[in-house]
N, C-alpha and C positions, 0 to 999 in steps of 0.2 A: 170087684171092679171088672168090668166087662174089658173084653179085649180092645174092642172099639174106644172106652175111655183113657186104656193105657197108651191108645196110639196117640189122642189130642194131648196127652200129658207131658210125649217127650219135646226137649227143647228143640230150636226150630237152626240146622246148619248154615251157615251162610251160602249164597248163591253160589253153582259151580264149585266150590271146593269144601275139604274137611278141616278147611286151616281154619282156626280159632284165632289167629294174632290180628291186632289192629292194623290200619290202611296207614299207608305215610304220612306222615306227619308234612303238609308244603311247604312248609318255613324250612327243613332241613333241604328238599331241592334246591330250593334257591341260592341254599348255602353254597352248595356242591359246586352249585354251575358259576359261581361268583370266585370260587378259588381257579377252576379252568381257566376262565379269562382274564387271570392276573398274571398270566404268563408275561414275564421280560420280553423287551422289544429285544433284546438282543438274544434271548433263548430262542425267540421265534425265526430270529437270522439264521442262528447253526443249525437251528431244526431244520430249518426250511433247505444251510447250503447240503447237510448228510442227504438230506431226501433225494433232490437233485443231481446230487453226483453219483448215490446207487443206482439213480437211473441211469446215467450215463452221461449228461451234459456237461458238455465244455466247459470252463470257467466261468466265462465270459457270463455264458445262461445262467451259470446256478449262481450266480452274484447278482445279476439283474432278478431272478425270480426272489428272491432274499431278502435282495435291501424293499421290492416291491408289499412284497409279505409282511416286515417288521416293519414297515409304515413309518411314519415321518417323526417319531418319537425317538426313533432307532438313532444311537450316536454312532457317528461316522467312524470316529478313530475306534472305538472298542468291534466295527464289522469287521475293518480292516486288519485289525491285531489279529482276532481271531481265523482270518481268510488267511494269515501268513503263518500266524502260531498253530491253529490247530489243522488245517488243509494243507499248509505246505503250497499255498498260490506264488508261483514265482513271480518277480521283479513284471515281466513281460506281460503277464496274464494281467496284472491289476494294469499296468498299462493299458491293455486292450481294455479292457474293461472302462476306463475313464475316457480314453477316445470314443469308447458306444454310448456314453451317456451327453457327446457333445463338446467334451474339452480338446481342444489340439496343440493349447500353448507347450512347447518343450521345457522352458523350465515353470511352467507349476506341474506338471505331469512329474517332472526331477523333484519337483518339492513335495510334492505327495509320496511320492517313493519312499525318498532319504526321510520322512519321519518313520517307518515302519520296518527300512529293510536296511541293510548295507548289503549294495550288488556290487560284481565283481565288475572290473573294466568289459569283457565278454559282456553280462549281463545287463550293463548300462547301455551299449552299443544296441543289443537286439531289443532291449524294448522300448528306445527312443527312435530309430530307426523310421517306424512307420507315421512317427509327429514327424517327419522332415522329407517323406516321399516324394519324389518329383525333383528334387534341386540338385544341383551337379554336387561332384561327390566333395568336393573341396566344403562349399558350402554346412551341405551336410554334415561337416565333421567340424564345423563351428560353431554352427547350431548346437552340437551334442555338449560338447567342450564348453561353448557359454552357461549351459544349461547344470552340466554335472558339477563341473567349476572345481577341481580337485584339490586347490588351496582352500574352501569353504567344505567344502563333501565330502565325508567319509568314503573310501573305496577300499575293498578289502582286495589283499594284493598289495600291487605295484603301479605306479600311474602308469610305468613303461609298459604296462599290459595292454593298454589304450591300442598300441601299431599294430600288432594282430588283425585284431576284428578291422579293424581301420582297412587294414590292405586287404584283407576277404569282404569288404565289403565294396575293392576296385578302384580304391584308390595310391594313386600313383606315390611310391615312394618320395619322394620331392615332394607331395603335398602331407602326407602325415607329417612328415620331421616339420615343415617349413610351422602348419596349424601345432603340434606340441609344443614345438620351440615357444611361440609366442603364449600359447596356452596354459602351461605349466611351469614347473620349477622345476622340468628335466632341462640337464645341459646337450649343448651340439652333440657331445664325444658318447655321451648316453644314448641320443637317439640312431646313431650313426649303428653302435652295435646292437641294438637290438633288431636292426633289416635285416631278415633273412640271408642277402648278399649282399657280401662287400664291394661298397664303391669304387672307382676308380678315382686317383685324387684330381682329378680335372671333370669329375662327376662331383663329387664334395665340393668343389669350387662355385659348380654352376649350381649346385643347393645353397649354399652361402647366399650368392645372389639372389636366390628365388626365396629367400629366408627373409631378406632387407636386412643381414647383419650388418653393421658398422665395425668392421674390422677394427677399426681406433679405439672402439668403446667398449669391447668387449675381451673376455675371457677364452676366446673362441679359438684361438691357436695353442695357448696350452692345454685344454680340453682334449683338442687332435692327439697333442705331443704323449699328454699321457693315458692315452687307447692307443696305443701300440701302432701309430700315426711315425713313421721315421723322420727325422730332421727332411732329408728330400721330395717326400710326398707332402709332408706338412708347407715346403715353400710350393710346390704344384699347384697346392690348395688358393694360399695367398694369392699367386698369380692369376689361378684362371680365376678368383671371386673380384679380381681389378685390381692389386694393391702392389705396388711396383716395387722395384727391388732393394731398396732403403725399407720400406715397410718389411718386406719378407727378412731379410736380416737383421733389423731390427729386432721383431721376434722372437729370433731363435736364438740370438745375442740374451736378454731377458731368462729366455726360459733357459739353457747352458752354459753360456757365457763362450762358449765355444772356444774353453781356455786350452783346450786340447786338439785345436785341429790347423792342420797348416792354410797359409794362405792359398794356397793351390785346389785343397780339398775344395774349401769353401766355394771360391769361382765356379768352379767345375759343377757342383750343386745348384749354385743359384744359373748358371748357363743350361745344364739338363734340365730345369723349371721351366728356360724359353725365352730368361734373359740373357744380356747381350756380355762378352767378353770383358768390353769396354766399362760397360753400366756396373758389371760384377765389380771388376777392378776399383773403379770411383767409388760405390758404396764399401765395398771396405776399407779404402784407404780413407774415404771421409767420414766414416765412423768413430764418433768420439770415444766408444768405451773400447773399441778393437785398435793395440797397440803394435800392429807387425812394423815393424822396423822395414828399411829400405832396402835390405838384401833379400828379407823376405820377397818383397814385389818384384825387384828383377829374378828371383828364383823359381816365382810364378810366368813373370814373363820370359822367360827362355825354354818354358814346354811349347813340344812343337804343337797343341792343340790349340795355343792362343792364337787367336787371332783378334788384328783390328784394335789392339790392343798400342798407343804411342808412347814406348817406353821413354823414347829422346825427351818429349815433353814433358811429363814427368818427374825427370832428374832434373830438367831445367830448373820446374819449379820447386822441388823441395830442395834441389842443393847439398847436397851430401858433404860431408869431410873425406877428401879421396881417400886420406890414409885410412879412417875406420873404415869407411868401404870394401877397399882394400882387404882389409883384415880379415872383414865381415865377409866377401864373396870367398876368402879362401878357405875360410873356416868351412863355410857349405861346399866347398868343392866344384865352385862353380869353373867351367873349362876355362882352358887360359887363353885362348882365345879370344872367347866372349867376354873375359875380365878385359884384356890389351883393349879391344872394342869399347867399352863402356869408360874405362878410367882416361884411354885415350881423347876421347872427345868430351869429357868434362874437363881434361887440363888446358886443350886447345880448343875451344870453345870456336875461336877465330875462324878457325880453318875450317867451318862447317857451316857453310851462311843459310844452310836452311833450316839450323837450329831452329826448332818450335814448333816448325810445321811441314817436315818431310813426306816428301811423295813414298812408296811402296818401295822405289828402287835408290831412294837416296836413304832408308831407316837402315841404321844400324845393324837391326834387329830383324831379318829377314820374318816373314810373315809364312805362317805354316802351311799357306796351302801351295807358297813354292819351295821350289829345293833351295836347301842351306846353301848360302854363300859361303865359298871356299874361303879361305883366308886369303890365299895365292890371287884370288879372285877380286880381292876390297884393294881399295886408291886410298892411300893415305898420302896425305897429305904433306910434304917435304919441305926444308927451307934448303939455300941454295947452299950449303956446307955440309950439305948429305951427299955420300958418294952414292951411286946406281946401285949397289947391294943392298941399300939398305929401303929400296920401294917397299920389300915384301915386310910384310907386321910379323910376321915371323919372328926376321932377321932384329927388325926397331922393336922388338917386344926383347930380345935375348939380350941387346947391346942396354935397353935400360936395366 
């Protein structure tokens, strides 16, 4: 065989190469490109939030470019688990993120959250915040508060965590307490300690009012009493929120009984409040559970700080037994002077016709902002078988 023949005899290579293997098979393309495209709407969301965020976008962007990409087949609550479970997207971000897609209402913005996250009082603040832009701050923090609703909402924390952010966000003391008060199931004496600084009790008073509490109906002065609120600052309170001085000892009768304290003490507390000598005097003596006896009140009324206070009228009407009286002023050591005075003009009643309604210089009981009547100084009263010795009470006090 010629060379020539040998050449037509070899087999013939395929085009371009020495590869002997057969060409694709198309039915297996098809296959290939039919698994790619079964990718999960929701594999395509986290694909698409990683991509995104190694580039560098906000939140806000790589959740818009996401839920865009996994198209409309994508379930919402499985984008959002995974935007908080796997990316770590805070409370605020997915907020922003549903304000860019068109939602402003506060609480469904709150109800989208709370299925997915529990944010902190801080955290419900800053990313409600910008659903209530524009409104004065009070508003503002009603809005948030209707919305978060912390007897419906989980908060992790403390509700009292709410005053913080509240007052960094420039609202005024007096408005957090007045909107938590009403808002939640914190009491007064709760919200009082958690303000940075403590009120004064005539600042607490004028919170009260700006609160709308009803002193009558509420729990609101034992609250005070037990936050480290003193019996004197706690009546401060009652006064300046409007509640007069039967209410304010009332009170404190309730919550102490105030079985330990003199009649004197007491006065003197409810007059540093801002009431009156007189007013103190009546509310205790007309108080049905407060049992001070009749030596007690003139034991009150003989400090020289009382004033305005009409002892003569007084004894008129409650009437004493001179003798236990008696007994009763020496027991206390009350002067004998002032005993001669007082027993005197309840035995002769007669002899004193302005009984009930004495002027300043006809009382008994000189009034403390003048000087003590001497003894040598008072007119008693004589019948005509008194000799001249015996004008002075001194002398008619020693001869009885």
């Amino acid at each position: 065989m010629s060379d020539d023949d040998r050449q037509y005899s070899q087999p013939h290579a395929a085009p371009g190469s020495g590869d002997q293997s057969e060409p694709p098979d198309p039915e297996e393309e098809e296959e290939e490109e039919e698994e790619v495209e079964e990718e999960e709407p929701i594999e395509i969301f986290t694909r698409t939030l990683d991509e995104r965020r190694d580039s560098g976008d906000n939140p806000v962007a790589c959740m818009t470019a996401a839920f865009k990409t996994a198209g409309e087949d994508l379930d919402e609550d499985e984008a959002f688990t995974a935007c908080v479970n796997d990316c770590e997207f805070t409370a605020a971000d997915l907020a922003a993120y549903l304000m860019s897609t068109g939602k402003r209402d506060t609480k469904e913005i709150a109800a989208t959250l709370n299925s997915f996250m529990t944010p902190t009082a801080e955290e419900w603040v800053a990313s409600l915040l910008p659903t209530v832009e524009g409104l004065p701050a009070r508003q503002r923090m009603e809005r948030i508060m209707d919305a978060v609703n912390p007897r419906e909402i989980d908060v992790e924390g403390e509700t009292i965590d709410f005053v913080g952010p509240f007052l960094n966000d420039g609202c005024t003391p007096e408005e957090v307490v007045a909107t938590l008060y009403d808002k939640t199931d914190l009491n007064f004496g709760e919200l009082l300690d958690a303000l940075p600084e403590r009120l004064s009790p005539e600042e607490i008073g004028s919170l009260v009012k700006a609160c709308e509490i009803d002193l009558t109906e509420s729990d609101i002065y034992s609250d005070l009493r037990e936050h480290d609120l003193e019996f004197e600052d706690a009546v401060c309170v009652v006064r300046a929120a409007g509640g007069d001085v039967m209410m304010a000892l009332s009170y404190e009768e309730e919550y102490s009984r105030l079985e330990d304290e003199n009649f004197i003490d007491v006065a003197k507390i409810l007059v540093k409040a801002g009431y009156s000598y007189p007013d103190a005097f009546k509310a205790i003596i007309d108080h049905r559970n407060l049992s001070y006896s009749t030596g007690d009140v003139i034991e009150a009324a003989l400090d020289p700080e009382v004033t305005g206070f009409d002892l003569n009228a007084y004894l008129a009407e409650a009437s004493p037994d001179p003798d236990q009286l008696d007994e009763e002023l020496r027991e206390k050591e009350i002067d004998i002077k002032d005993r001669v005075r007082i027993l005197h003009r309840m035995l002769f009643p007669e002899q004193y016709p302005a009984l009930g309604a004495p002027t300043a210089a006809e009382a008994m009981i000189p009034l403390p902002t003048e000087a003590p009547i001497a003894a040598s100084e008072l007119t008693v009263p004589v019948t005509e078988d008194r000799t001249e010795s015996s004008s002075d009470p001194n002398d008619w006090a020693a001869g009885v």
